[in-house]
ZAMARGU-4260 file (C-alpha; in steps of 0.2 Angstrom, whole numbers, plus 5000, padded with zeros to 4 digits):
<rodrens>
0) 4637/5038/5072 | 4645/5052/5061 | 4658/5044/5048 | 4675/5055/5044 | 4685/5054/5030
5) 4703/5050/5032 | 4716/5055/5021 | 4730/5041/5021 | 4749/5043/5020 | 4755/5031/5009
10) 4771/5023/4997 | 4765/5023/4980 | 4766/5003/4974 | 4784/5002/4964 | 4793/4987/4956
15) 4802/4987/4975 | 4805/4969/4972 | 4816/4971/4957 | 4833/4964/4957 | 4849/4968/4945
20) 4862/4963/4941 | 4878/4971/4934 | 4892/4964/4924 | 4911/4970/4930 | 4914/4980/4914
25) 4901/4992/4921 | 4913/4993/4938 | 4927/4996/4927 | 4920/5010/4918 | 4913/5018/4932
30) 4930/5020/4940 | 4938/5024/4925 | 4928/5038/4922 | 4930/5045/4940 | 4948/5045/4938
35) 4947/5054/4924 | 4935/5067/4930 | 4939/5085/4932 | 4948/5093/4946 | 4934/5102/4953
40) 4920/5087/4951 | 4916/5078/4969 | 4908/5062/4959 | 4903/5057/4942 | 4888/5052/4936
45) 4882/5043/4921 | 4869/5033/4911 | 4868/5014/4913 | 4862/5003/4898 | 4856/4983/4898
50) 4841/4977/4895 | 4828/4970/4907 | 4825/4951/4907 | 4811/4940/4906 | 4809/4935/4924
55) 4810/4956/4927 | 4830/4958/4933 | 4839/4975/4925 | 4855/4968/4916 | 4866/4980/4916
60) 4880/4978/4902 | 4887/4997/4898 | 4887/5012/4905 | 4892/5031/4899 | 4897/5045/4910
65) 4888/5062/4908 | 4895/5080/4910 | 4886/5087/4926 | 4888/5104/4937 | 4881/5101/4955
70) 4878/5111/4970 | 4870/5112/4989 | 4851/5114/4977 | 4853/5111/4959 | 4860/5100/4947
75) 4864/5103/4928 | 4865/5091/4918 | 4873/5091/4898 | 4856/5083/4891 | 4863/5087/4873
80) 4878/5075/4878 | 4869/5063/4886 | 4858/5061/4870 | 4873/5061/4857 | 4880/5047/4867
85) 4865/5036/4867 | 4864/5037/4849 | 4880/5032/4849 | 4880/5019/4858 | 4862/5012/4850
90) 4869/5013/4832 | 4883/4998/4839 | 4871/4987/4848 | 4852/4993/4846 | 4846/4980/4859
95) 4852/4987/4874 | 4841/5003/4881 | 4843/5014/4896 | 4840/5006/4912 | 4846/5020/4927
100) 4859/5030/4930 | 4876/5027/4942 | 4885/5039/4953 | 4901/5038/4963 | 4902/5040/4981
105) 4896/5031/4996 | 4876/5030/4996 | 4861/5044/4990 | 4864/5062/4992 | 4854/5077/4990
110) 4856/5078/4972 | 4852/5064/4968 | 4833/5066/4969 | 4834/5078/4955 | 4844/5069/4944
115) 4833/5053/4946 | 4819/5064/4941 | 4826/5068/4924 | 4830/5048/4922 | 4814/5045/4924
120) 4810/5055/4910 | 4818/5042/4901 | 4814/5027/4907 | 4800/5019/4918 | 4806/5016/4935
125) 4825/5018/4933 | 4838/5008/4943 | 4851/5021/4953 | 4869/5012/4954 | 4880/5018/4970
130) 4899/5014/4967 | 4909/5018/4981 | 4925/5022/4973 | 4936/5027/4988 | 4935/5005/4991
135) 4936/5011/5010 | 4942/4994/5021 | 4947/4985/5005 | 4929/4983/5002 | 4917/4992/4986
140) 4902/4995/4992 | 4891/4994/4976 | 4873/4997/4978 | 4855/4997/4967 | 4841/5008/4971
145) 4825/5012/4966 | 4813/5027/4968 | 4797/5026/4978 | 4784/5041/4981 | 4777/5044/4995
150) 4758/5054/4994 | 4746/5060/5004 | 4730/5053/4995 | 4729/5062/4979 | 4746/5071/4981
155) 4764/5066/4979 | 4774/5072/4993 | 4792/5066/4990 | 4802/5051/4983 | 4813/5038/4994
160) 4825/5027/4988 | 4823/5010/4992 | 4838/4996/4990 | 4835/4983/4978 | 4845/4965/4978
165) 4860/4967/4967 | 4868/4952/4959 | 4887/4955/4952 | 4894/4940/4943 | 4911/4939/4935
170) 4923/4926/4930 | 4940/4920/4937 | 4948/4931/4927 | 4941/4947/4929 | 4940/4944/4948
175) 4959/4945/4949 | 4957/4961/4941 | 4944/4967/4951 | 4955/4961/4967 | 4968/4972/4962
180) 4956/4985/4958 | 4950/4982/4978 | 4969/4987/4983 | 4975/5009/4984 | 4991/5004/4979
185) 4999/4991/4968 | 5016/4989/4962 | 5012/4983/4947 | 5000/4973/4935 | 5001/4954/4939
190) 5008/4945/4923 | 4999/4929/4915 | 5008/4919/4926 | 5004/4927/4943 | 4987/4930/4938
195) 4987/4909/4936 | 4994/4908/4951 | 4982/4919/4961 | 4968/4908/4951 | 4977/4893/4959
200) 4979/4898/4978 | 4960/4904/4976 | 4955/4887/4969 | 4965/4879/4982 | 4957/4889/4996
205) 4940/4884/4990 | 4944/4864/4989 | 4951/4866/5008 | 4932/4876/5011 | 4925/4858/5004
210) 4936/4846/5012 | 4932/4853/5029 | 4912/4856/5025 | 4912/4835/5020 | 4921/4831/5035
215) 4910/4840/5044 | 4896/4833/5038 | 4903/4816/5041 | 4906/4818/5057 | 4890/4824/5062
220) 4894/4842/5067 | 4884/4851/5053 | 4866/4846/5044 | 4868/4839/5027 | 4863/4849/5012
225) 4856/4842/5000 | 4858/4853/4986 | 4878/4857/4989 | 4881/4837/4991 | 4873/4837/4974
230) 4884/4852/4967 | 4898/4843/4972 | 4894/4828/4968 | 4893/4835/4949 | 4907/4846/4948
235) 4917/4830/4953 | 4909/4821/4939 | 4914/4833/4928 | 4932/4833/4930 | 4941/4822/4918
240) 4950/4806/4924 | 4967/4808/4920 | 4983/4804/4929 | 4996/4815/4937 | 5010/4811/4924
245) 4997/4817/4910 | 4990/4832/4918 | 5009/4838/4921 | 5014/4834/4901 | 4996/4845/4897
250) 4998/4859/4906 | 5020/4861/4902 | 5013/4858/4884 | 5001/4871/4885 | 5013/4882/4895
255) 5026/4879/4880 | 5014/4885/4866 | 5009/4900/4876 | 5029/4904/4878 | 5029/4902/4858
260) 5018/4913/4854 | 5026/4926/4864 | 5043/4922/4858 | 5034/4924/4840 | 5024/4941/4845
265) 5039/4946/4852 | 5049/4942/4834 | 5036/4952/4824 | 5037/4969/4834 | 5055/4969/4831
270) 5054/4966/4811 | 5041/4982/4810 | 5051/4992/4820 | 5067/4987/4811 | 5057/4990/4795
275) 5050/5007/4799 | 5068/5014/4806 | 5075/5007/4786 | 5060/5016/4779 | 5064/5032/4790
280) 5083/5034/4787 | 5077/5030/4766 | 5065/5045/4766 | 5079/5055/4775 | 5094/5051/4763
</rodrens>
């Protein structure tokens, strides 16, 4: 029997089971920069910096935008800004490197091949970050990508992104800030107090999500867990035993220093703009 040799079509192996995960400061950053973009730019990108950790997740921590011009088959892109940026940024904090590159926008397009091309000039297997800026339905649609080629034996033929698991993690602090992000149109920036008082309807949304999975669970009507009876088994042991009375004084006593050192803050800025109106109408007479 005669053998033939067959030529197979093929994805190159990649790192397709990389995760990341990205801190809200990059979020910020990114959308900052796209407001501030020029008239005639359709998106922004930029470079993303971190670091990637042991267990082979990309942290990303910071990010830069990059000056770029873009058409329907080319993409320029200011390398000598790009550069001066980086050293910049390494001379603050040496440790974190180039991980990818983000764009704005809803998903990969055309040029976005090219430009992951040049990233991979500069790092191995770069992460592409998609942030939907246009929060369409109330919801960002943040996404991670990575490149994989596809050849044809010997031959690469093209590159497709693949979606990576993304992880974003924030605090209760900046997830009020991000929630307002989230919203077109806002009257104003919440004040300390009303961004406690989101924290606390959020907080008591969440108890009412566990009240009702325990009774639940007691009742028969879903399958204990194990590990969430354990999770709440310690975050109720971590709360401190004190009685109503005593939490009330605590927190008005809190609240009251708080209001102090505003009232104090406030006392200051008046004194050095008293002072500097005294010194004005002296240099003048």
């Amino acid at each position: 029997m005669a053998s033939s040799n067959q030529t197979v079509l093929q994805f190159s192996p990649s790192s397709t089971s990389l995760s990341a995960k990205v801190h809200p400061l990059v979020i910020f950053n990114i959308c900052d920069c796209f407001v501030r973009r020029p008239d005639q730019a359709e998106r922004v990108i930029g470079t993303l910096l971190g670091s990637v950790l042991p267990d082979g997740t990309v942290d990303i921590r910071n990010s830069y935008a990059v000056p770029h011009n873009e058409s329907a088959d080319q993409v320029a892109v200011d390398i000598d800004y790009h550069h001066n940026m980086l050293s910049s940024h390494l001379k603050v904090n040496p440790k974190e490197v180039i991980v990818g590159w983000f764009s704005t926008g809803f998903g990969v397009t055309g040029g976005s091949a090219l430009i992951h091309e040049f990233y991979s000039r500069e790092v191995s297997n770069p992460v592409h970050l998609t942030v939907d800026t246009g929060f369409k339905n109330g919801e960002a649609s943040i996404k991670a990508f990575v490149s994989v080629s596809l050849s044809l034996g010997d031959q690469q033929l093209a590159a497709q992104f693949q979606e990576i698991p993304l992880d974003l993690r924030m605090v209760e602090a900046e997830r009020v800030g991000f929630d307002i992000l989230k919203t077109t149109v806002v009257d104003k920036l919440p004040n300390d107090l009303e961004g406690m008082e989101a924290s606390m309807q959020r907080l008591l949304s969440l108890i009412d999500d566990v009240y009702k999975y325990v009774d639940d669970v007691v009742e028969g009507h879903v399958a204990p867990d194990n590990s969430i009876g354990r999770f709440i088994s310690d975050t109720v042991a971590s709360l401190p035993k004190i009685s109503p009375p005593e939490f009330d004084k605590l927190v008005n006593d809190s609240l009251q220093d708080q209001l102090l050192l505003l009232y104090l803050s406030s006392i200051t800025r008046t004194q050095l703009s008293l002072a500097e109106k005294l010194n004005t109408a002296a240099q003048i007479l």
